[in-house]
Z-matrix of the N, CA and C atoms (Angstrom, degrees):
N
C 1 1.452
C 2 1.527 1 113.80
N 3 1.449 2 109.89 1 -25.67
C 4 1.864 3 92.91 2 -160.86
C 5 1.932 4 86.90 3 -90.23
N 6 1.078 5 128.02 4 -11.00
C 7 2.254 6 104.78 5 175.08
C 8 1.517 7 87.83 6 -81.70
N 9 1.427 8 119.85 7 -30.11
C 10 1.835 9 96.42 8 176.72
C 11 1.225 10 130.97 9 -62.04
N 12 1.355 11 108.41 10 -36.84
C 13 1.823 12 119.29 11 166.29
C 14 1.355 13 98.82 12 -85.07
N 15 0.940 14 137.59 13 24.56
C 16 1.855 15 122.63 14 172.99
C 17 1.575 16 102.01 15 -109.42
N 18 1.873 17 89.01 16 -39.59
C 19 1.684 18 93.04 17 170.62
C 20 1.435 19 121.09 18 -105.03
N 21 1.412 20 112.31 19 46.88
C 22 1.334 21 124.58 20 -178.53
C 23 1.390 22 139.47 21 42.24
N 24 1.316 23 100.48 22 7.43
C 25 1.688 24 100.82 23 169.34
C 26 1.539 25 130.44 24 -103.73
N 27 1.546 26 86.83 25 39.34
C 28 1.826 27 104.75 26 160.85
C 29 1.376 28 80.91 27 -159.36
N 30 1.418 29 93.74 28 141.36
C 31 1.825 30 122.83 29 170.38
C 32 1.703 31 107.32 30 -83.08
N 33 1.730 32 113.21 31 -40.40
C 34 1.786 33 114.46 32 169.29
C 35 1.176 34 107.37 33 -169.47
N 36 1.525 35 121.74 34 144.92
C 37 1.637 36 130.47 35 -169.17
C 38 1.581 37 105.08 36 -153.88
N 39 1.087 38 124.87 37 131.00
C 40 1.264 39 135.57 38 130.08
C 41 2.067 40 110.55 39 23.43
N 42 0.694 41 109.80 40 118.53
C 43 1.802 42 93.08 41 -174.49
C 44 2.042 43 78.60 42 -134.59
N 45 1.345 44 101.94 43 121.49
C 46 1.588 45 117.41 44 158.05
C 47 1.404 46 109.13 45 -55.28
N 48 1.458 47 118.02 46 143.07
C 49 1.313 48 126.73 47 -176.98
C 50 1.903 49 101.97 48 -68.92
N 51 0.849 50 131.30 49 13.10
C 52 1.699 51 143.65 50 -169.79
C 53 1.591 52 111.77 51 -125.38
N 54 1.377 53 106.33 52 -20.71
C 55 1.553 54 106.83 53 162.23
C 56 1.616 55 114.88 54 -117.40
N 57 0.872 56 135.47 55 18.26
C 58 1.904 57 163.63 56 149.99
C 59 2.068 58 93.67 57 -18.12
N 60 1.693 59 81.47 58 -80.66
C 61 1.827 60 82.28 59 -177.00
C 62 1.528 61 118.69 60 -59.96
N 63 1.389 62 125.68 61 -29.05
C 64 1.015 63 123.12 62 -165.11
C 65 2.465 64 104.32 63 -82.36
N 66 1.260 65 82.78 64 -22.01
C 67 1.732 66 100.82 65 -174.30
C 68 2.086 67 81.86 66 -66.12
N 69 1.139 68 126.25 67 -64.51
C 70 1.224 69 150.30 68 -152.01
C 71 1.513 70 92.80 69 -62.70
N 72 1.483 71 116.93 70 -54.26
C 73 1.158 72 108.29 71 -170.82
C 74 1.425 73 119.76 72 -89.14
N 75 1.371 74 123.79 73 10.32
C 76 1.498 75 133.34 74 178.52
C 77 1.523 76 102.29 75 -107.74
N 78 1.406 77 109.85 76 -13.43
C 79 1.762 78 110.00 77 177.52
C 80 1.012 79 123.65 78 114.60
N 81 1.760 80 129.01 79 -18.26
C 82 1.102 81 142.16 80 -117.31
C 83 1.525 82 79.68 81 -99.15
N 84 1.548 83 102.60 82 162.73
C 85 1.947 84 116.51 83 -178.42
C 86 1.177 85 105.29 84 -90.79
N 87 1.291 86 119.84 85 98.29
C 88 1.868 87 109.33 86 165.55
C 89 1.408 88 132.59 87 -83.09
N 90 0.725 89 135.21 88 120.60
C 91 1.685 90 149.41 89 176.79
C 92 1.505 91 112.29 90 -99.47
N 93 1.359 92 100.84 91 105.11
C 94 1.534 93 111.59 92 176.09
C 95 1.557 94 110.59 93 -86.30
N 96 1.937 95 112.52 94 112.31
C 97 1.075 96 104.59 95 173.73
C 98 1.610 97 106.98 96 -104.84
N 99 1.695 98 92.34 97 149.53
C 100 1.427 99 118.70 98 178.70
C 101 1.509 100 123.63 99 -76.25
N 102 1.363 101 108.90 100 22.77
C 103 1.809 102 108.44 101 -178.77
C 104 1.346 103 112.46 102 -98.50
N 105 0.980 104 122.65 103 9.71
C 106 1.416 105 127.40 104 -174.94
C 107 1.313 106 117.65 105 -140.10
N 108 1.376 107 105.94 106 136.02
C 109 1.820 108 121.27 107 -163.17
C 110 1.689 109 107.73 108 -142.79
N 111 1.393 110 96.43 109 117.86
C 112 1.583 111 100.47 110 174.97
C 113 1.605 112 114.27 111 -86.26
N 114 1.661 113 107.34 112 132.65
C 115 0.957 114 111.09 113 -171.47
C 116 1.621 115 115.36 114 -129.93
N 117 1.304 116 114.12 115 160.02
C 118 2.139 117 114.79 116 -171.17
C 119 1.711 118 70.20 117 -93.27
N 120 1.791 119 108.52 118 124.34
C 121 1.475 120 114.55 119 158.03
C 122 2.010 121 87.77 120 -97.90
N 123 1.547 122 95.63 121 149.33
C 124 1.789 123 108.94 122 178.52
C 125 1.640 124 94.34 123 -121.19
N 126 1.287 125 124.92 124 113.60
C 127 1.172 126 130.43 125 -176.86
C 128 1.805 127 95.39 126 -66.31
N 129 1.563 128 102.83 127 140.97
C 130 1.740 129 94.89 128 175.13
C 131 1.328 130 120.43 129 -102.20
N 132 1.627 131 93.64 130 9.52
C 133 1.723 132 100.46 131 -162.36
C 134 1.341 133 82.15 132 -100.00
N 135 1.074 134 152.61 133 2.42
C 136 2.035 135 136.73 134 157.95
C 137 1.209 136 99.92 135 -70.27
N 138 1.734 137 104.26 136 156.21
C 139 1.465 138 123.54 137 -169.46
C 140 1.672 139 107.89 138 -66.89
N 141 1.335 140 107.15 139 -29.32
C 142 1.858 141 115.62 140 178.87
C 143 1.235 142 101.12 141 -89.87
N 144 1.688 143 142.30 142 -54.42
C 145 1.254 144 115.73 143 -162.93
C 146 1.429 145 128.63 144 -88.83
N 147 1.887 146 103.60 145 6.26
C 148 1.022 147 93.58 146 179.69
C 149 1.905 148 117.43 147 -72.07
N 150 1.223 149 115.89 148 -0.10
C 151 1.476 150 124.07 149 178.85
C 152 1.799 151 114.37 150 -88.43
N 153 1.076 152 101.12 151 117.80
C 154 1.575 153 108.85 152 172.75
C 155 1.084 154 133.70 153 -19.29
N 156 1.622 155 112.12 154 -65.46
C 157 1.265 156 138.62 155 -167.98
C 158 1.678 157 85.30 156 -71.66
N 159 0.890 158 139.77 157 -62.85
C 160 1.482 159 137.84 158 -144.52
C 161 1.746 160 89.55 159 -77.78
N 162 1.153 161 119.71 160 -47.65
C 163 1.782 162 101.50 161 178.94
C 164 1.456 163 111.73 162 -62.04
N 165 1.619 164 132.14 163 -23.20
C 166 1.056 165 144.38 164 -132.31
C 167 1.369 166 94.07 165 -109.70
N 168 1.593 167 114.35 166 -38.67
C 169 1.511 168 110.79 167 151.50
C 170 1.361 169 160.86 168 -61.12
N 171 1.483 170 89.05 169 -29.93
C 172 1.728 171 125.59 170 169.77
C 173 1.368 172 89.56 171 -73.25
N 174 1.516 173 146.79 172 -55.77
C 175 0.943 174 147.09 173 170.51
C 176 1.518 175 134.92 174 -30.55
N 177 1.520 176 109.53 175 -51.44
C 178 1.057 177 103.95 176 -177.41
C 179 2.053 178 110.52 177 -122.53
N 180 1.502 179 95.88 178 27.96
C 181 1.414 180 110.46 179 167.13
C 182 1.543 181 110.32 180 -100.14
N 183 1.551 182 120.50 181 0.70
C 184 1.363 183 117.64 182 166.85
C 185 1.286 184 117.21 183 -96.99
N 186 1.682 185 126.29 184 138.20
C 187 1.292 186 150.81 185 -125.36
C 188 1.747 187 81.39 186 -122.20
N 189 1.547 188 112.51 187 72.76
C 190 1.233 189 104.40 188 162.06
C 191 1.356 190 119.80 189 -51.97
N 192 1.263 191 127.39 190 -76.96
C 193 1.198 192 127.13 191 171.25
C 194 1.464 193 119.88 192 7.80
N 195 1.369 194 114.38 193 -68.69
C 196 1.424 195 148.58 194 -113.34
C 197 1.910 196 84.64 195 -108.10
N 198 1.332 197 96.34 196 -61.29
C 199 1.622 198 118.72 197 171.80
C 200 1.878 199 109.70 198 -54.86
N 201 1.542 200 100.20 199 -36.82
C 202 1.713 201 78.09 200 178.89
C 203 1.559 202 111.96 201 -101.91
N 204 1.267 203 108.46 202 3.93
C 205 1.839 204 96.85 203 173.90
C 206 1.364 205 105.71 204 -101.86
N 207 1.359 206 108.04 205 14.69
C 208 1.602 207 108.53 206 154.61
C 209 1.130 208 144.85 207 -100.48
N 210 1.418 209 104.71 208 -31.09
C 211 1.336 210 120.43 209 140.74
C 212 1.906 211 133.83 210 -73.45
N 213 1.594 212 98.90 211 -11.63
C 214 1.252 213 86.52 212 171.50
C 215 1.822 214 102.65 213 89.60
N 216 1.183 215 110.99 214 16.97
C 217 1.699 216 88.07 215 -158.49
C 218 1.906 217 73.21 216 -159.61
N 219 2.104 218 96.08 217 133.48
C 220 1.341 219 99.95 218 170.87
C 221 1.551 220 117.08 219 -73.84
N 222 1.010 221 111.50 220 152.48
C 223 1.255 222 126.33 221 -174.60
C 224 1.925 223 103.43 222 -122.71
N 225 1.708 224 85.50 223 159.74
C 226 2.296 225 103.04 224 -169.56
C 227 1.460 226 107.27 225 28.90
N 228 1.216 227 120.44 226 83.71
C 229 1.098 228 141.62 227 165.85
C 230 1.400 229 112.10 228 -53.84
N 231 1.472 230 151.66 229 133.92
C 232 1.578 231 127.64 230 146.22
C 233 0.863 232 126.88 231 -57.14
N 234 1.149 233 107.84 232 99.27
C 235 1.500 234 130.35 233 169.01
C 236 1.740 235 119.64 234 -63.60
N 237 0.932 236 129.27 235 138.16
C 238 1.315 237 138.18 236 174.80
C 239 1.717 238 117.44 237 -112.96
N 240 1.414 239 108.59 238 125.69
C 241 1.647 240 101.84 239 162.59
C 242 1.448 241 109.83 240 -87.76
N 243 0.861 242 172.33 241 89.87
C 244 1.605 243 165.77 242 -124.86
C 245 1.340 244 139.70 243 26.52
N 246 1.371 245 114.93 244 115.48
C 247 1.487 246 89.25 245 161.50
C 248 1.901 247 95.36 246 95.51
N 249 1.475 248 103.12 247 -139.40
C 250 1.488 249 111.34 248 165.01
C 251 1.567 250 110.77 249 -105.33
N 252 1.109 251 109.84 250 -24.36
C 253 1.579 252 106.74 251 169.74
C 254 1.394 253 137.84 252 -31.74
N 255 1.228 254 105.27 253 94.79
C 256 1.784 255 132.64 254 170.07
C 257 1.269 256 109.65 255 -23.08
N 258 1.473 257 129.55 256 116.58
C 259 1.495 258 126.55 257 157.12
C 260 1.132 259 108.02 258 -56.57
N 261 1.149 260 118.03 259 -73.52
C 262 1.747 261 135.26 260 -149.72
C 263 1.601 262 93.15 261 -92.61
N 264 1.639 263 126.14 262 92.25
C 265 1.200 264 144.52 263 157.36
C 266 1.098 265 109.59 264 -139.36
N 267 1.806 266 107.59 265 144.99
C 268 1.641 267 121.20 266 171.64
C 269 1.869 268 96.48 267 80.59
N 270 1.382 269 96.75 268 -150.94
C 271 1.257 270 98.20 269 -168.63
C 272 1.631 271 116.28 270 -76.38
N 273 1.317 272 119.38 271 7.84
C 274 1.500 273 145.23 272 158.50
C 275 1.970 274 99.23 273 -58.69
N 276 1.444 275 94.45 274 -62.06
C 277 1.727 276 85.12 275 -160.93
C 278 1.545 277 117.53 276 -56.13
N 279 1.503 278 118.05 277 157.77
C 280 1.650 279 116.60 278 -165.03
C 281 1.595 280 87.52 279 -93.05
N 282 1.326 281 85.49 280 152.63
C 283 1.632 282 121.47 281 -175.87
C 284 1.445 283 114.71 282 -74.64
N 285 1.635 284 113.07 283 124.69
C 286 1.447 285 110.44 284 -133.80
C 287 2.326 286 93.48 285 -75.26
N 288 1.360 287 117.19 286 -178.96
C 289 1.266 288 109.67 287 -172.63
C 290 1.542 289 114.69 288 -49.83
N 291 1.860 290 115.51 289 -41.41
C 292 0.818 291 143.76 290 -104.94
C 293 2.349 292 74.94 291 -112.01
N 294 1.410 293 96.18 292 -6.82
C 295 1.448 294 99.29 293 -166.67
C 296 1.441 295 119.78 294 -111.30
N 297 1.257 296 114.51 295 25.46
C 298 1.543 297 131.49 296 -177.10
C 299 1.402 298 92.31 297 -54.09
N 300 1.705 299 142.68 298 -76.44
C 301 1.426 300 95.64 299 -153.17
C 302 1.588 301 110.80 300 -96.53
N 303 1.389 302 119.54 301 49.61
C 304 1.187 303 110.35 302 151.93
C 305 1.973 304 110.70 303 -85.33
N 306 1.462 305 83.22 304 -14.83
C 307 1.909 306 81.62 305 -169.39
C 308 2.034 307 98.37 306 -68.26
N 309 1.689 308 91.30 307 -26.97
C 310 1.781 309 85.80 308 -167.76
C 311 1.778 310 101.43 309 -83.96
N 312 1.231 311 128.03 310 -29.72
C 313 1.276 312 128.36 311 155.17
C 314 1.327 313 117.21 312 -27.46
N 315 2.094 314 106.86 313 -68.67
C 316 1.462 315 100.33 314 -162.37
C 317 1.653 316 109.94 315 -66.89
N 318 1.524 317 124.10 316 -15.44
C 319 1.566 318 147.54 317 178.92
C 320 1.605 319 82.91 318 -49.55
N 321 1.376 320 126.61 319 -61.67
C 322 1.398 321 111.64 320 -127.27
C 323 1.738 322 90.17 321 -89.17
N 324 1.691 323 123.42 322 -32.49
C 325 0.883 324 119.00 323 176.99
C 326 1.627 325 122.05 324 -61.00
N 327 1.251 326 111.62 325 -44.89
C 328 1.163 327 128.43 326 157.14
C 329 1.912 328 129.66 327 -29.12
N 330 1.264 329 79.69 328 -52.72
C 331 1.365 330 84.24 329 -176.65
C 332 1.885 331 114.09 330 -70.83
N 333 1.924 332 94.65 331 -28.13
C 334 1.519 333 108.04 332 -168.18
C 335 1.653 334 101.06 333 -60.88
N 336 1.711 335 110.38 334 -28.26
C 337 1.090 336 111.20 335 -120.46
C 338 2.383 337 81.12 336 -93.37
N 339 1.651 338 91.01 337 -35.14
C 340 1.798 339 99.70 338 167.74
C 341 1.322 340 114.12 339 -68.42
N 342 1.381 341 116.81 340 15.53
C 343 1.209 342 104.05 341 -177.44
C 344 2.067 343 118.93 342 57.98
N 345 1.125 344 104.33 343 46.15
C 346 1.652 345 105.28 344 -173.23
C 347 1.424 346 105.63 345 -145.97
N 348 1.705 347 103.58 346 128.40
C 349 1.161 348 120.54 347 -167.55
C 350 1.946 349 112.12 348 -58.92
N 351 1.461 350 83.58 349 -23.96
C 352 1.752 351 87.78 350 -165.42
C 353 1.425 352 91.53 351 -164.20
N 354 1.474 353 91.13 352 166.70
C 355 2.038 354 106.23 353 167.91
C 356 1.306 355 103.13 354 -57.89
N 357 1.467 356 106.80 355 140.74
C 358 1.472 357 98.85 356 155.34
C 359 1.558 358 115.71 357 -100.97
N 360 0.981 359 108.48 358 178.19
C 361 1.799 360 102.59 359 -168.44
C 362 1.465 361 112.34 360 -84.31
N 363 0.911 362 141.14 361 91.39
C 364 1.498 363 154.83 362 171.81
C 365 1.515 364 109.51 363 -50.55
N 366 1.395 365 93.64 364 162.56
C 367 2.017 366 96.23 365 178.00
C 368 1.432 367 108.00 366 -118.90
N 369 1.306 368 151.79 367 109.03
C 370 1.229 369 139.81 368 156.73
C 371 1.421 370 119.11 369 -47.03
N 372 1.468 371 121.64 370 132.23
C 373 1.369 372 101.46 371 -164.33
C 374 1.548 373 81.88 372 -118.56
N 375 1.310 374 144.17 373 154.96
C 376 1.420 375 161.69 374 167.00
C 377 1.464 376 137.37 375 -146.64
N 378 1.016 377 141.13 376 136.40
C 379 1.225 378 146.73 377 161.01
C 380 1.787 379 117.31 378 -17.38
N 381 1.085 380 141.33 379 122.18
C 382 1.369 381 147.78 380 -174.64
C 383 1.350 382 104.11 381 -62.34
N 384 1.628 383 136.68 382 -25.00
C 385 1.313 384 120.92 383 -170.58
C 386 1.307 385 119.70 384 -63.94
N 387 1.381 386 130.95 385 -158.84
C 388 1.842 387 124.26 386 164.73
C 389 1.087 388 116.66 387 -78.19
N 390 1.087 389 104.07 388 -40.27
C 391 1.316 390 109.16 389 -163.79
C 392 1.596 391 111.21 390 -79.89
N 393 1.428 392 132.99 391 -44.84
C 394 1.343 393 129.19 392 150.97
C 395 1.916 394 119.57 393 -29.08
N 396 1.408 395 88.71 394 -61.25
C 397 1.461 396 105.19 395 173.87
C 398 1.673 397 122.33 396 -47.32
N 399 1.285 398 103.27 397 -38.85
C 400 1.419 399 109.35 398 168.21
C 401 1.361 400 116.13 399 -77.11
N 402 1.300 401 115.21 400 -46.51
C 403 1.672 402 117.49 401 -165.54
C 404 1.765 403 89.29 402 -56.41
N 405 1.506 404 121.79 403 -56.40
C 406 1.430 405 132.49 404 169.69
C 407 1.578 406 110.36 405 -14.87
N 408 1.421 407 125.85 406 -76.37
C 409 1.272 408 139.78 407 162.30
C 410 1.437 409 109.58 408 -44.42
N 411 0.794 410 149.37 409 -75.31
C 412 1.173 411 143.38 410 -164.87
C 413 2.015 412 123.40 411 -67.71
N 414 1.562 413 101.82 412 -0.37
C 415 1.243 414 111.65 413 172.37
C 416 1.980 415 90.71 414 -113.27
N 417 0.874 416 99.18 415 -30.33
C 418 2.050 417 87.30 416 168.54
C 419 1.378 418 103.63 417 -62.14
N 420 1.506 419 109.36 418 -48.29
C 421 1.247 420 100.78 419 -174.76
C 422 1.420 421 124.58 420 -52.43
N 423 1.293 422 117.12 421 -51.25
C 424 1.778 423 118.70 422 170.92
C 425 1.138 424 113.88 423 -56.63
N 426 1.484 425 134.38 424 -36.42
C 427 1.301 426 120.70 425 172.06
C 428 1.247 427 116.17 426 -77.40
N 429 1.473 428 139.46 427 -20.52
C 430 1.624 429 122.05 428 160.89
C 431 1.462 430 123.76 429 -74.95
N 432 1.449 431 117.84 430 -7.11
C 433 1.605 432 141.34 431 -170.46
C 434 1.708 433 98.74 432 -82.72
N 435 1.533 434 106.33 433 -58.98
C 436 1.242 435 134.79 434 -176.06
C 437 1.201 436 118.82 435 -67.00
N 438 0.962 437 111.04 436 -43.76
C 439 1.987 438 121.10 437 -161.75
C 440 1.108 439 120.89 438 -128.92
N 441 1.662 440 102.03 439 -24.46
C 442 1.758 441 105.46 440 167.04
C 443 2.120 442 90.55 441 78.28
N 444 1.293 443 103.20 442 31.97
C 445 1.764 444 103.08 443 -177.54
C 446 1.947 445 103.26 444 -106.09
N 447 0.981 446 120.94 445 162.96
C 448 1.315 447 108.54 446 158.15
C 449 1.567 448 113.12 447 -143.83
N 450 0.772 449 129.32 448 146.75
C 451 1.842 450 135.55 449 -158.80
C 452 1.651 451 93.88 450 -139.66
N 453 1.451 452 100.93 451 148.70
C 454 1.540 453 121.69 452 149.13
C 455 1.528 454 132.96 453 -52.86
N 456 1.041 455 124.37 454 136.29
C 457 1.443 456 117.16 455 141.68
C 458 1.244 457 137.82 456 -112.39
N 459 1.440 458 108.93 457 125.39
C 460 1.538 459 104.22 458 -170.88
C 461 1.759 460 109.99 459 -107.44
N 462 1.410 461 139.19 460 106.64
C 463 1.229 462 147.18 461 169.22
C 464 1.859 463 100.42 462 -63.26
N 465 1.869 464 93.38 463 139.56
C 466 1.296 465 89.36 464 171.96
C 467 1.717 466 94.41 465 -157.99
N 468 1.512 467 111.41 466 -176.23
C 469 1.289 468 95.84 467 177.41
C 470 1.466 469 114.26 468 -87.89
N 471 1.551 470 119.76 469 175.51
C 472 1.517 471 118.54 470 178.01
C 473 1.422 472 112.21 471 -41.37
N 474 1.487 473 109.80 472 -51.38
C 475 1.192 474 104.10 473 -145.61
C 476 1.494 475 105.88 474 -82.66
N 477 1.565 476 115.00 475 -24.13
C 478 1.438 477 124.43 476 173.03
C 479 1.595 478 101.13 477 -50.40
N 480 1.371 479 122.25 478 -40.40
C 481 1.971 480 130.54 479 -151.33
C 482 1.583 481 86.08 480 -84.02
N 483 2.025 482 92.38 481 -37.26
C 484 2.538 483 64.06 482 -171.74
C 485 1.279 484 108.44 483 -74.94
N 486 1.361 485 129.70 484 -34.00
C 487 1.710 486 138.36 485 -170.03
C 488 1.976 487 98.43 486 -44.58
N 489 1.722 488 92.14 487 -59.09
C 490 1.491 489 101.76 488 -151.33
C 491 1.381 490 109.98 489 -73.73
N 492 1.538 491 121.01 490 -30.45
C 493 1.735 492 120.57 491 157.09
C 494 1.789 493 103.38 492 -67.10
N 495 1.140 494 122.47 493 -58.38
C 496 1.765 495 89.49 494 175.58
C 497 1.118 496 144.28 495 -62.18
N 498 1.291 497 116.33 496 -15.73
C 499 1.872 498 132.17 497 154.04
C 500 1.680 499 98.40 498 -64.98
N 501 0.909 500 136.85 499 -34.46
C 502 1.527 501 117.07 500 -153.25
C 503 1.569 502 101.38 501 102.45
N 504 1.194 503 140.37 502 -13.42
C 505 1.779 504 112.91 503 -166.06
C 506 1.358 505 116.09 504 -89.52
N 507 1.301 506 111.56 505 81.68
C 508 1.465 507 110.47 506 -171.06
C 509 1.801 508 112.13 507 -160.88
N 510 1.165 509 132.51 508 140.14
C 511 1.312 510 114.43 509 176.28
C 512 1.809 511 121.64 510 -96.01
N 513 2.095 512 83.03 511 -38.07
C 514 1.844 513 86.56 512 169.70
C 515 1.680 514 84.19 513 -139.83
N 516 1.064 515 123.30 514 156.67
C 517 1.352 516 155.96 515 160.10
C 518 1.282 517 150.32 516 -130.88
N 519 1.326 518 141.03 517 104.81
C 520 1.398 519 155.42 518 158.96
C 521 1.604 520 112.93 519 -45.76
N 522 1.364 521 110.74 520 96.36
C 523 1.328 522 90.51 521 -164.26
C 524 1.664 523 85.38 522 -152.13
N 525 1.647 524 103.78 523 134.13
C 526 1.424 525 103.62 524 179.88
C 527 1.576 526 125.95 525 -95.97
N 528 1.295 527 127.63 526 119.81
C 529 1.269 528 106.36 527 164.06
C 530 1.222 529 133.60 528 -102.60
N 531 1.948 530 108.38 529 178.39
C 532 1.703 531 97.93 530 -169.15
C 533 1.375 532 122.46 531 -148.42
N 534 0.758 533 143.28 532 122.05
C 535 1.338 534 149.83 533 -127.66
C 536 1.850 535 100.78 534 -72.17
């Protein structure tokens, strides 16, 4: 898209986070829209995530913080369901930094609770670009930091990641949505 708007036969398009510098360095006007939010989907139909506590751990053993001054980009926004109404309240809200091994606690109950001796090894499934690819790494990373867990990553293309999270074929996923 960005030599088509450079050579004028698009007025505005979509620019991949991988053609960014090249949009920048041809001049072009970027407008960052806010309808779209990348999110870890946890399939519930696996034998481990279908248990609370065990998503709820993976959950709050990732080093947001840590994850968005690496990418450069804020991360868990407050979100609202209506109105002023708080998403993330009660046993919804994430577990403050300061609460890492409650995340490996609620893991262990969790795991007692599926009946499973141990994690099993999961696949992160993500988008092929870098920047997917990184955010990918850097949420393995909190969960082997955190939990002492280690998971796969599997790179694929976009269009494979939207197909295979709307079928179900996925165990964890990076997957953005957009309004």
């Amino acid at each position: 898209p960005v030599t088509q708007l450079k050579n004028g036969l698009l007025d505005a398009a979509p620019t991949p986070a991988d053609s960014l510098d090249a949009a920048r360095e041809a001049g072009l006007t970027l407008t960052p829209l806010e309808d779209t939010i990348r999110t870890l989907w946890m399939n519930n139909g696996n034998e481990a995530l279908k248990n609370v506590r065990i998503r709820r751990a993976l959950r709050d053993a990732l080093e947001w913080e840590t994850i968005a001054a690496q990418l450069d980009e804020a991360a868990a926004p407050a979100a609202v369901l209506s109105g002023a109404e708080r998403y993330r309240t009660g046993e919804n809200a994430l577990s403050p930094e300061s609460d890492r091994e409650g995340a490996a606690l609620g893991l262990k109950a969790g795991l007692r609770e599926a009946g499973l001796s141990k994690m099993p090894r999961l696949t992160l499934l993500c988008a092929e670009d870098e920047y997917s690819m990184n955010l990918a790494r850097y949420v393995v990373q909190s969960w082997q930091k955190n939990l002492s867990l280690y998971f796969d990553i599997e790179a694929v293309s976009a269009s494979e990641l939207e197909t295979r999270v709307k079928v179900g074929n996925y165990q964890l996923a990076l997957y953005a949505c957009s309004a």
